[in-house]
Every structure is written in C-alpha cells, then in structure tokens.
N, C-alpha and C positions, 0 to 999 in steps of 0.2 A: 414850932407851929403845929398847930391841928391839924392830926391826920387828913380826916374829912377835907378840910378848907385844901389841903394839900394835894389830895385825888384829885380835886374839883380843878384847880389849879393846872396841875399835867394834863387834866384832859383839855382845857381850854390850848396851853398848846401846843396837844397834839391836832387841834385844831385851827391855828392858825392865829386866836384870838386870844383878848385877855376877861378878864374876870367883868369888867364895867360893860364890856360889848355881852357878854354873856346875860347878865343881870337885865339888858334891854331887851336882849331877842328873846329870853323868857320873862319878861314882866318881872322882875324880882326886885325890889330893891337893895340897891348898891348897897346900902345903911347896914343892911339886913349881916349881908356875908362880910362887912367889914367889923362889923360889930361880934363876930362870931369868929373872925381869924384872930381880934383884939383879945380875948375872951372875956367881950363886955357882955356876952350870951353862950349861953353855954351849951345849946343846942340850934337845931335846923329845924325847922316848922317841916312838919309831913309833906306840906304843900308845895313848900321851895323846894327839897330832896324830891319830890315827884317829878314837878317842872323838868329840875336839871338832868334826873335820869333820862327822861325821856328825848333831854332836846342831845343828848348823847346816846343814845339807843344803847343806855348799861343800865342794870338794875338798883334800886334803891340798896339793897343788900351791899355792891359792889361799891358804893358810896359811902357805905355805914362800914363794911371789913375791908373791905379792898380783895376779897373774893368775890369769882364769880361765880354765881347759881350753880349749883352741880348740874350735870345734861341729864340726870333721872328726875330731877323737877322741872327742868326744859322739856324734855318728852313728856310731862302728864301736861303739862301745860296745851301741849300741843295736840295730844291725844282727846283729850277733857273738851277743848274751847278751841281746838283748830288753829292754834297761834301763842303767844305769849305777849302780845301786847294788849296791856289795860287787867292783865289777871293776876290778882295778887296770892302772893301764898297761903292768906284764909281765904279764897275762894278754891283753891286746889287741897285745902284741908278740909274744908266742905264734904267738895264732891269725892271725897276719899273714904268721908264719915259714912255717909249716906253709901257707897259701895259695899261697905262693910255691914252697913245695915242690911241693904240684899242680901249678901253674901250668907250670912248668918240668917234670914230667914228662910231664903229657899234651903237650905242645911238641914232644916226644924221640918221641913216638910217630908 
C-alpha cells in the first residue's frame, strides 16, 4: 500500500473514523483517494493534501514524508506571520529572501 494513502489512513484512526467519513467532512472525493490507494493515480491533487492536512492540523510535508516540520521552520513561521496556519514554506522562503536582501543592504551602507 502507499505510504501517503497509509498516513492518511492511521490518522483517520487515530481519529475515530474511516477514510469515506473523512472524504465528506473534507469534500473530497471518495473515487479520488480510492483511486490512489488502487494506484489507478498516482498522486494526490495539492488541494486534497491541503484539505486533509488541515482537517488533521499536520502538515502537507508530514503527509508527503511522514515527518514533521522541523520547530526552526515552526518558529519563522510564527516569528514571520504570528502562526503557522495557512503559511506555506514559499511564503517563509520569501520572507527569508527579502531579509537577506536587507540584510545585505544596510551591510553596503
């Protein structure tokens, strides 16, 4: 079985519930994740991995490796945007760029 399909899977239950109940409370279609444990697809739409992360408060990453975020991209997240929900890692590679652009300009002064 797919990893992916298989996290998703332990987290439903460590939830209580199974993958079809999951599939409703985020709008997803059942077809979608059956069709992806079959591997009649061979990936997950950004949008379903979004859904699911979030309706489990774990990250897209923690879905894709089965790690979770390291706490040094949890603190810029939280530093950066006050939170880490809704901010994704090119928003914190952004605000990282553009730091380093300061950084480097007041340097030159």
């Amino acid at each position: 079985m797919n990893e992916i399909y298989a996290r998703i899977e332990a987290l439903c239950k460590s939830h209580g519930m199974n993958i079809t109940e999951l599939c409703k409370k985020c709008s997803i279609p059942r077809a979608s994740l059956t069709d992806f444990k079959m591997g009649r697809n061979k990936s997950l739409s950004a949008t379903t991995l979004q859904k699911i992360a979030e309706y489990f408060s774990v990250s897209v990453e923690y879905l894709l490796s089965g790690e979770a975020p390291s706490p040094e991209k949890i603190n810029l997240k939280v530093a950066f945007f006050g939170g880490e929900e809704g901010i994704t890692d090119a928003m914190v590679e952004e605000v990282m760029h553009f730091a380093a652009y300061v950084k480097e300009r007041e340097r030159k002064r």
